[in-house]
N, C-alpha and C positions, 0 to 999 in steps of 0.2 A: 181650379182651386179645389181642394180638396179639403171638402170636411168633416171628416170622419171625428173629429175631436168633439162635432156639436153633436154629436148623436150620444142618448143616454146608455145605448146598449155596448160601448166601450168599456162603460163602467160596469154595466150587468156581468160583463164576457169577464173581465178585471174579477170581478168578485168570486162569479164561477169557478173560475181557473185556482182562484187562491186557493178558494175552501176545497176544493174536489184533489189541490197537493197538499195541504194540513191534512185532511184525510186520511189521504194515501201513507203520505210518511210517519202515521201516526203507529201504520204496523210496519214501521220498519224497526231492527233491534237498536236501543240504546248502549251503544257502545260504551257510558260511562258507569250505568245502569250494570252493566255484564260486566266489565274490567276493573272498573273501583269499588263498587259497591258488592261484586262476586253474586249479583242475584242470578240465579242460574236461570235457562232460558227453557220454557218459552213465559216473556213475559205477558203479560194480562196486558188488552191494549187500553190505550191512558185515555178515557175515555172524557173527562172532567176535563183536563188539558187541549184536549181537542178540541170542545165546546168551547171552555174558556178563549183558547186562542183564535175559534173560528169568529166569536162575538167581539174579540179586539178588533180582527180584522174586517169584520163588517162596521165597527164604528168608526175606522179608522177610512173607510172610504167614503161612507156615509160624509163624513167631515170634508176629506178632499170633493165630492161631488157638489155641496153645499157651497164649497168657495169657488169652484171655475163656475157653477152654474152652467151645462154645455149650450142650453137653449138659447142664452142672450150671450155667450162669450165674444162673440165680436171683436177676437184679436188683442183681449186685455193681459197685456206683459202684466199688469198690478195684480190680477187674478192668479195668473199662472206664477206670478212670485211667491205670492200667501199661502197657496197650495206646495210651490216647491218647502217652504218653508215648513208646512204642518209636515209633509211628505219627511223631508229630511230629519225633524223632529224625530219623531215617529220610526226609522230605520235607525237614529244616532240609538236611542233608548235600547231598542230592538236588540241592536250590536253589543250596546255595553250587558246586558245579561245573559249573551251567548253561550259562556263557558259554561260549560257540563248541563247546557240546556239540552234537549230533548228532540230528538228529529224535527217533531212538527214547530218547534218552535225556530230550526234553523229554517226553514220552507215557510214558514212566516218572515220570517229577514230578508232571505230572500226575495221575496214576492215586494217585500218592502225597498231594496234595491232598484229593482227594475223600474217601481213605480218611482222613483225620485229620479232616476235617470231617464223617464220617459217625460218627465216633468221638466226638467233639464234642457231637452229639447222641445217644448212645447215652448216653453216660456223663450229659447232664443230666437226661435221661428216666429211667435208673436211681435216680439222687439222686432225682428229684423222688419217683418210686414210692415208693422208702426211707422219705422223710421223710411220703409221705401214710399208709402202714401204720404207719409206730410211731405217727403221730396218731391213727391210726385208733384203735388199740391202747391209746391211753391216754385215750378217751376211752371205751371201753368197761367 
């Protein structure tokens, strides 16, 4: 059995990974930036927005880490519901502000995707474990 989901450093690598592509794509060019707005390039990199969005997305995992709990999770579908739930939240928001949002603000949705869909399967592998132990359990 495999538990990679009880270990904290899932979330660490999770967090790493996010802030270090909010970063990155922080210097990438704003394509609405250049084409609608005619700011000519090279722009100044968005340095307020990068903070800003890196401290959404550290409270935004801070939050999911506090509802699965990895230490005591023990296969809780309710945990990994609440979580898919804050998770989806959280990417629904993310999405409805996308338009003429900002590179690092799409590589935050992004990041926010994956996590909802890794969540997605967390939580049906949970269920399924669930429901194969009380079978187990009641056939014993």
């Amino acid at each position: 059995m495999v538990m990679a989901y009880r270990s904290p450093a899932v979330f660490a690598l999770l967090w790493l990974a996010g802030i270090a592509a909010v970063v990155a794509s922080g210097s990438s060019v704003d394509g609405y930036k250049l084409h609608v707005m005619q700011v000519p390039l090279p722009h100044p990199y968005p340095l307020t927005g990068v903070v800003n969005t890196s401290l959404a997305l550290t409270f935004e995992i801070a939050v999911i880490y506090a509802v699965i709990r990895p230490a005591t999770y023990n296969q809780s579908w309710g945990r990994a519901l609440a979580a898919l739930f804050v998770a989806a939240m959280a990417f629904l928001f993310s999405l409805a502000t996308l338009m003429h949002a900002p590179p690092y603000w799409g590589a935050h949705c992004l990041l926010l995707f994956g996590l909802t869909v890794g969540l997605i399967v967390l939580f049906i592998a949970s269920a399924a474990m669930r429901v194969r132990s009380r079978r187990r359990g009641l056939q014993t």
